[in-house]
DRENTI-512985 format. One record per residue: residue in three letters; x, y, z of N, C-alpha, C in turn. Coordinates in steps of 0.02 Angstrom, whole numbers, padded with zeros to 5 digits, always signed. Each point is the difference from the previous one (the first is absolute). Layout:
! residues N
alaXYZXYZXYZ ...
This chain:
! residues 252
unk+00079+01633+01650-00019-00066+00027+00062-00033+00031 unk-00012-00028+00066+00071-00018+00023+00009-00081-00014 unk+00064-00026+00028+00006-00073-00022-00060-00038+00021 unk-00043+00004+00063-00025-00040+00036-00081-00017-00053 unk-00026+00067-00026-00027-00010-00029+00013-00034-00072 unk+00058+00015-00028+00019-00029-00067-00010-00063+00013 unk+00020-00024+00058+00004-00088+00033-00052-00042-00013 unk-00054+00056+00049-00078-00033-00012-00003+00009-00064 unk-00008+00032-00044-00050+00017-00074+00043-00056-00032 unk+00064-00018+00009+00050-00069-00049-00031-00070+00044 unk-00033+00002+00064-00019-00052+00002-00061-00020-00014 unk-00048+00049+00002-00066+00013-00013-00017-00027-00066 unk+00069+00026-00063-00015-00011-00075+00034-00077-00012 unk+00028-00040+00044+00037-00039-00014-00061-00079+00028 unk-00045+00037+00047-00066-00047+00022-00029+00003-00039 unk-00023+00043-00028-00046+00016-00067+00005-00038-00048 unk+00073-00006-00039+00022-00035-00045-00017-00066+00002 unk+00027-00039+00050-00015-00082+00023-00087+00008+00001 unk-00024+00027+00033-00069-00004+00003-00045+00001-00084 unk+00043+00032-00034-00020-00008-00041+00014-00073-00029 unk+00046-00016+00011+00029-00063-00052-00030-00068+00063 unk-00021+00018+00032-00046-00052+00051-00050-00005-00025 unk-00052+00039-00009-00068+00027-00031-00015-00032-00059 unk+00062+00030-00044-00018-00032-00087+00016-00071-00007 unk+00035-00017+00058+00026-00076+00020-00068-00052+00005 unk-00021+00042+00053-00084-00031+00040-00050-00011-00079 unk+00008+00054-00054-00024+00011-00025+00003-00086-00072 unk+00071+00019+00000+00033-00079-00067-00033-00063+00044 unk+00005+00002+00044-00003-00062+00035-00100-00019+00005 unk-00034+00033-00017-00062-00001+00008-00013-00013-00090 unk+00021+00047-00050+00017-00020-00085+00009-00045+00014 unk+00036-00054+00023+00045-00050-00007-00040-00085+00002 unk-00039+00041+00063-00036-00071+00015-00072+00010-00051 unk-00025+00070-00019-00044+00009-00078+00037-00038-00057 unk+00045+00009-00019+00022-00022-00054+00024-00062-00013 unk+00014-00054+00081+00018-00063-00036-00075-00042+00006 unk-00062+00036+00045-00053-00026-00037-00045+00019-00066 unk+00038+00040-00019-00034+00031-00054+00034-00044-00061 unk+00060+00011+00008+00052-00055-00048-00010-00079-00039 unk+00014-00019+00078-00043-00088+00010+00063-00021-00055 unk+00013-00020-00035+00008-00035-00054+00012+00013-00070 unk+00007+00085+00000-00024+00020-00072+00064+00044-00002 unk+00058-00041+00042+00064+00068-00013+00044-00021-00035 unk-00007-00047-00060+00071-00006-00059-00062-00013-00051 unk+00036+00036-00072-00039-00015-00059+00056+00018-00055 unk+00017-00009-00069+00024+00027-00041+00014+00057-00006 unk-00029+00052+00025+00017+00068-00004+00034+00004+00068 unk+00080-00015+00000+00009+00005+00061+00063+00048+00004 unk+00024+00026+00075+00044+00065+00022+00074-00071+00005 unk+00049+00038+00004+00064-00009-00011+00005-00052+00050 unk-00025-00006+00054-00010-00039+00071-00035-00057+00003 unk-00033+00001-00072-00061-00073-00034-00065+00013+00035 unk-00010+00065+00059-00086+00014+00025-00035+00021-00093 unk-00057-00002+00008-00046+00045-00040+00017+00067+00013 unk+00013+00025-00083+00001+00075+00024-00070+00029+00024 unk-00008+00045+00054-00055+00033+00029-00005+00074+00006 unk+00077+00012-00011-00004+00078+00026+00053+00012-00063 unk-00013+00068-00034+00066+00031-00038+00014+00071+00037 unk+00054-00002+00034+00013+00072+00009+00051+00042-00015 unk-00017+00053-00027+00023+00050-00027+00035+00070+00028 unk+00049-00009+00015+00058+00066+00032+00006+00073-00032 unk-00051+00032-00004-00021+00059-00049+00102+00043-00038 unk-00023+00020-00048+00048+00026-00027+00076-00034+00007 unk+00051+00029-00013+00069-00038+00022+00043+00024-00067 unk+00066-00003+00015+00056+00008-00040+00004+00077-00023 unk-00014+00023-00055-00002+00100-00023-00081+00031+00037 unk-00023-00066+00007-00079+00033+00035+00016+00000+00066 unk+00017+00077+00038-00001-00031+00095-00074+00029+00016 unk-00047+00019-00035-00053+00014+00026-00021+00041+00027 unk-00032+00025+00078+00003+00067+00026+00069-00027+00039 unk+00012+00065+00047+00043-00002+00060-00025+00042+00037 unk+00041-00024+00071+00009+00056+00075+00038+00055-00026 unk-00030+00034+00052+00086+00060+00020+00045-00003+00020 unk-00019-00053+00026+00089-00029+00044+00020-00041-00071 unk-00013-00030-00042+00031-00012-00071-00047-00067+00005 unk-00034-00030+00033-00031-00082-00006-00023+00001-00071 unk+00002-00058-00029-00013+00013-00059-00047-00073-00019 unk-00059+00021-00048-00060-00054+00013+00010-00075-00019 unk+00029-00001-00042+00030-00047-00035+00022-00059+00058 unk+00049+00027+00047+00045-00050+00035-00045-00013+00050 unk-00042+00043+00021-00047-00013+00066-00063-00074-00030 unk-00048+00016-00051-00022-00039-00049+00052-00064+00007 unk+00050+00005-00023+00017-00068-00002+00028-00056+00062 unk+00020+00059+00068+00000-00050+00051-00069-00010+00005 unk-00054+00025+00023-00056-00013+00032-00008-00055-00042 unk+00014-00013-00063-00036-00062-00063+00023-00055+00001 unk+00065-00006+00034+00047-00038+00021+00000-00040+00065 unk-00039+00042+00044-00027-00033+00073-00061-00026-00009 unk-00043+00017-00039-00055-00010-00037+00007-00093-00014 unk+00029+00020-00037+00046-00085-00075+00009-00018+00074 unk+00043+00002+00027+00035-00045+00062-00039-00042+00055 unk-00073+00033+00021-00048-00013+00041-00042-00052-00032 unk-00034+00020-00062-00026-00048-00030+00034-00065-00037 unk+00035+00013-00005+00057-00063-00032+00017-00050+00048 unk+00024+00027+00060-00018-00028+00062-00035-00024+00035 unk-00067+00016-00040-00073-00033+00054-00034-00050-00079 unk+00039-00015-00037-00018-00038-00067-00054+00029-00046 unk+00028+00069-00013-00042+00030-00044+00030+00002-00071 unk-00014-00020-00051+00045-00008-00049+00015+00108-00055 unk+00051+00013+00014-00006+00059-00017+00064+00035-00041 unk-00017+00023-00063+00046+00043-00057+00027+00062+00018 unk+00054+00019-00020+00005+00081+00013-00015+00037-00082 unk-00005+00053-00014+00023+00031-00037+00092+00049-00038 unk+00003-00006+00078+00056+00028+00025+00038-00027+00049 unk+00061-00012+00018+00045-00024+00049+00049+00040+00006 unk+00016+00037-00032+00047+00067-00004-00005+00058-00017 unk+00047+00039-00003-00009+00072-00018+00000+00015-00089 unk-00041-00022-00016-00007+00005-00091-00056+00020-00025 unk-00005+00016-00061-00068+00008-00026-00026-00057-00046 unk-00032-00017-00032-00018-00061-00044-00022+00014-00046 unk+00037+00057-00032-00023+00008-00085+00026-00049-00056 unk+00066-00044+00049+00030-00045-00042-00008-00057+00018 unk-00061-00020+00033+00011-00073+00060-00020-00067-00071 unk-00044+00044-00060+00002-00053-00060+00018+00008-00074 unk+00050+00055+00024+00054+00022-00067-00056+00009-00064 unk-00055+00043+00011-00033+00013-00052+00038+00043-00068 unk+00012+00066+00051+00031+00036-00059+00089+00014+00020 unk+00047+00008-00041+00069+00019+00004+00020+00076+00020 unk-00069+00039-00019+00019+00056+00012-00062+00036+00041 unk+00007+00004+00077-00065+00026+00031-00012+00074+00022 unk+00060+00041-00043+00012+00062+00006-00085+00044+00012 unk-00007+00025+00062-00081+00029+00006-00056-00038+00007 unk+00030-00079+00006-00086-00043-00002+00017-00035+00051 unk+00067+00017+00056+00033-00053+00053-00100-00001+00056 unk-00012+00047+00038-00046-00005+00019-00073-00030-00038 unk-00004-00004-00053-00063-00038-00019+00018-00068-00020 unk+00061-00026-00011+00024-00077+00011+00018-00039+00059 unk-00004+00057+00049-00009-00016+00063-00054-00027+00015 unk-00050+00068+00016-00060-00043+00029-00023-00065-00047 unk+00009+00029-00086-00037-00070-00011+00029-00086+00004 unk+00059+00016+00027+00038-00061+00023-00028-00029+00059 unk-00006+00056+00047-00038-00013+00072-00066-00039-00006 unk-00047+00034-00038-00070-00003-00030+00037-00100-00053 unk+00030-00014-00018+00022-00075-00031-00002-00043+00052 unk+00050+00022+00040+00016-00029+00055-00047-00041+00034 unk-00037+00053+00022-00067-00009+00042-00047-00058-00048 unk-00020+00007-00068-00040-00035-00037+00037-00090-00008 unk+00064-00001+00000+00028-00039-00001-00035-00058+00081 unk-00027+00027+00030-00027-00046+00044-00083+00023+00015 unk-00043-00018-00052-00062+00023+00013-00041-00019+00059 unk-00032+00032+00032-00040+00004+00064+00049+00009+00060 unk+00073+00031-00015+00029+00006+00077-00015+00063+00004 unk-00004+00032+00065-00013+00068+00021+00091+00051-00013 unk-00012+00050-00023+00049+00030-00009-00019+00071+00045 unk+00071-00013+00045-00002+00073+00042+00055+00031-00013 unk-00018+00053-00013+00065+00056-00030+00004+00043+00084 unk+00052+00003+00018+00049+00052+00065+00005+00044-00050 unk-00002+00083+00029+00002+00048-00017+00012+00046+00078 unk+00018+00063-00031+00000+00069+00059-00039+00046-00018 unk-00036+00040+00012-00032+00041-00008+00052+00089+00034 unk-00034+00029-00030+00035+00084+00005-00053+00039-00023 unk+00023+00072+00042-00077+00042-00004+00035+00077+00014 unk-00022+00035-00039+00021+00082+00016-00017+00010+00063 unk-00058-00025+00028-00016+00014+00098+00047-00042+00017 unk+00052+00018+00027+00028-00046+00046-00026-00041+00065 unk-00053+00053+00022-00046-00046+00058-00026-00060-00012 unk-00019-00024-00067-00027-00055+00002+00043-00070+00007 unk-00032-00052+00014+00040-00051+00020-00030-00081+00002 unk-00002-00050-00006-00043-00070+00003+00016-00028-00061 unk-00011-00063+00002-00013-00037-00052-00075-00005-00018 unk-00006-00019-00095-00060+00012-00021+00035-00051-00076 unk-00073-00038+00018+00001-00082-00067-00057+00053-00055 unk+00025-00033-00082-00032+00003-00037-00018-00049-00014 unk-00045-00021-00046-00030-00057-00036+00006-00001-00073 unk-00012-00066-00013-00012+00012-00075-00080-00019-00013 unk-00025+00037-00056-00067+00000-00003-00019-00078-00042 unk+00050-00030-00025-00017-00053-00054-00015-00062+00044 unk+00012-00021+00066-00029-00051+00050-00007+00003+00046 unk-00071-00025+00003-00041+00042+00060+00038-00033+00067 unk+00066-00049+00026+00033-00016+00045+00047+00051+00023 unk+00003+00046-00068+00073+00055+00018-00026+00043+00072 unk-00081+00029-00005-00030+00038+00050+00027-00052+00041 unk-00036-00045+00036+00017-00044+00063+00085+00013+00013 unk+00027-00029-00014+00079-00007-00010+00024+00076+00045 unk-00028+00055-00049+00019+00066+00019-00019+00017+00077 unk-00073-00020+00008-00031+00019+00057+00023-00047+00070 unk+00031-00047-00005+00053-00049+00047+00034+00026-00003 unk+00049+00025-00038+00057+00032+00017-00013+00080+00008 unk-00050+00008-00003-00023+00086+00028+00001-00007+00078 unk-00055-00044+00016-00025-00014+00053+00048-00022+00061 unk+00065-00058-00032+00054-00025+00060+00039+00020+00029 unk+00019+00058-00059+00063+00050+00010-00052+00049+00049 unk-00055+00029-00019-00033+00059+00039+00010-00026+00067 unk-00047-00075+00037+00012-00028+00062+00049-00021+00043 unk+00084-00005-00046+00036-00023+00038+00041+00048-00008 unk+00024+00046-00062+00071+00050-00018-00056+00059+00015 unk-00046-00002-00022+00006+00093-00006-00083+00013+00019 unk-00028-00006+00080-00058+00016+00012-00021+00061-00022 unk+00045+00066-00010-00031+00038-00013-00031+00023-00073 unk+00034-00053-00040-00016+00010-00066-00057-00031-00031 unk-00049+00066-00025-00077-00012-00028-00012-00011-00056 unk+00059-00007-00038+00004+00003-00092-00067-00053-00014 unk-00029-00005-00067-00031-00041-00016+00039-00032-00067 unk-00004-00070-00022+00023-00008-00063-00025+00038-00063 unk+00023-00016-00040-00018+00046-00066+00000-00047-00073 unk-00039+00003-00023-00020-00030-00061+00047+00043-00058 unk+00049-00053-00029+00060+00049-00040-00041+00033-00069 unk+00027+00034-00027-00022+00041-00053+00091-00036-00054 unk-00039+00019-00060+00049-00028-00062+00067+00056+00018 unk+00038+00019+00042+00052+00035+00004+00043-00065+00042 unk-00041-00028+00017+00047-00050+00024+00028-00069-00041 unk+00043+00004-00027-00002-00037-00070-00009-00091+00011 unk+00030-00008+00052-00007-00050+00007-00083-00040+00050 unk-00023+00054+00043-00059-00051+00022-00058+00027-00055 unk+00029+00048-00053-00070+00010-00027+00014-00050-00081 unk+00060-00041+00004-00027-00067-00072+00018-00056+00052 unk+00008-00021+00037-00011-00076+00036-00043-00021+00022 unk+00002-00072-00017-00085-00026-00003+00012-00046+00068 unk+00031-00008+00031+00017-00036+00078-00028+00045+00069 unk+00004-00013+00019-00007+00029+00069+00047+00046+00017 unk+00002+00072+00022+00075+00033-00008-00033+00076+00039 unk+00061+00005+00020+00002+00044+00062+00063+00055+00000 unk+00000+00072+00009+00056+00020+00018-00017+00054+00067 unk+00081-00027+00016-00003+00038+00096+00046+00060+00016 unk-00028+00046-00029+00046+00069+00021+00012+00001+00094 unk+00055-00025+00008+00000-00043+00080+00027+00058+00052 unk+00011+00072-00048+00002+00070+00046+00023+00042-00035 unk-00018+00053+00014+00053+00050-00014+00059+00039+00011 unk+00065-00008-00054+00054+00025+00010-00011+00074+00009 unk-00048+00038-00017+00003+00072+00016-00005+00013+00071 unk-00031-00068+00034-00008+00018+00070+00050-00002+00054 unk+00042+00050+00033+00052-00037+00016+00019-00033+00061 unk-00067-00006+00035+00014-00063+00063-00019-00054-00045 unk-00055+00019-00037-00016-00077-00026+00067-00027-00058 unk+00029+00040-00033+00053-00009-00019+00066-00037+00040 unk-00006+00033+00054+00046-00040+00039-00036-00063+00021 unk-00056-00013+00009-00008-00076+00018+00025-00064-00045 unk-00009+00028-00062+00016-00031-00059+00055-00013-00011 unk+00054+00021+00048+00085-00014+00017-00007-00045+00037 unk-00049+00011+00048+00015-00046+00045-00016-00091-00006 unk+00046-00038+00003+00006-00074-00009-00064-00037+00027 unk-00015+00015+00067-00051-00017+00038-00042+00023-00027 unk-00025+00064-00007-00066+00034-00045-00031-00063-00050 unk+00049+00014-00043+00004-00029-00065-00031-00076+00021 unk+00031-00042+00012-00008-00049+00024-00066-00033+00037 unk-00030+00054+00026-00070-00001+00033-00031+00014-00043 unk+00003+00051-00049-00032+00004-00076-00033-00050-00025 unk+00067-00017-00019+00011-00064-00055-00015-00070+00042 unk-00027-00002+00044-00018-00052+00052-00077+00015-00004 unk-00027+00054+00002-00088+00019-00027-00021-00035-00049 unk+00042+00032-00053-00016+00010-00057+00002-00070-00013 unk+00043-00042+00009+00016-00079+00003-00051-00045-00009 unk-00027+00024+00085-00065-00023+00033-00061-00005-00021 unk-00003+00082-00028-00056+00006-00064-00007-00060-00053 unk+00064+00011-00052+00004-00052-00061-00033-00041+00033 unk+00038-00025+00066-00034-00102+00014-00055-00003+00001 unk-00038+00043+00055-00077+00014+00010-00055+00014-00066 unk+00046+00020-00061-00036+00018-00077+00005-00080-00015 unk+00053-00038+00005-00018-00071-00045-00009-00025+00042 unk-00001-00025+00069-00051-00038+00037-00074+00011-00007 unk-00022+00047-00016-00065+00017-00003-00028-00019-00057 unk+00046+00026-00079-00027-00012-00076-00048-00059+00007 
């Protein structure tokens, strides 16, 4: 392939990008004007986020710290991807006065986030999630979306795909907005359907809130892997997915 073509295909992917982050743009801005009539009046109460909104959203940065989760081949590793996307996530809605918790803000795990036991030798992962699973209860009726990566022995496969939790019947809706926004604006070609979680998922199968998790691609895949580097990608993501949340509590 000579330079001229390398030229086009770097400008070709570099339109793409913006187009994307135009799109999921068009997209917040339509949430936006849903959600401050959906709102009205009902956005500070006692249960409130660090910012004094109502908490509305808890989200959750899958794994972190000795947990990196799956990875690429090029070394991406799930953990750090999970936690930017969760982070642009927090940033969008916080910004448009959504009152919202993390689980995570760094690279750690939370087997110690309430100093239960002194010694968590072999139980670090099950004081995790059930810290996550606290977390979340600590603000009853906010929707909790867990970021995740997905990985697959076929490397061909590729898309994002929402679970639900079976315990409120809002988690389906929730899932199927954010199935549906990402399919129309990030990823037309992707046909996934949501999926009703099964008890392997520890956390949407005991929360009694509204709760969602978004395997948002796969690292086995490795263009789709590389999108997931990319800042802009990401960003148009997490600008969907955003969009979704608003469009779930404008509607409730």
């Amino acid at each position: 392939m000579n330079n001229t073509e390398n030229d086009k295909r770097a400008v070709i992917s570099t339109v793409i990008r913006y187009a994307l982050i135009s799109v999921a743009a068009a997209i917040l801005c339509f949430a936006l004007g849903r959600l401050a009539l959906g709102l009205g009046d009902r956005g500070r109460d006692a249960d409130a986020a660090p910012g004094g909104d109502r908490v509305r959203v808890v989200i959750d940065a899958g794994h972190g710290g000795e947990d990196g989760g799956t990875s690429g081949s090029d070394g991406t590793v799930e953990k750090d991807v999970n936690l930017k996307i969760a982070l642009i996530v927090r940033d969008i809605l916080a910004s448009n006065g959504v009152g919202v918790v993390m689980t995570r803000e760094d690279d750690r795990l939370l087997y110690d986030a309430y100093g239960d036991l002194s010694d968590y030798a072999g139980k670090k992962k099950v004081y995790d999630l059930r810290n996550r699973l606290r977390i979340a209860e600590e603000h009853p009726g906010a929707a909790l979306v867990s970021i995740h990566m997905n990985a697959f022995s076929g490397k061909q496969y590729s898309g994002l795909q929402v679970y639900y939790s079976p315990n409120d019947a809002e988690s389906a809706r929730l899932a199927g907005l954010v199935q549906s926004t990402v399919r129309s604006y990030i990823q037309p070609d992707n046909d996934r359907e949501t999926k009703r979680a099964g008890s392997s998922i520890y956390l949407l199968n005991r929360i009694k809130s509204p709760a969602v998790l978004i395997e948002c691609g796969f690292l086995s895949n490795a263009e789709e892997c590389g999108k997931l580097n990319d800042p802009a990608y990401c960003q148009a993501l997490a600008l969907a997915i955003s969009s979704a949340i608003m469009e779930f509590i404008a509607t409730a």
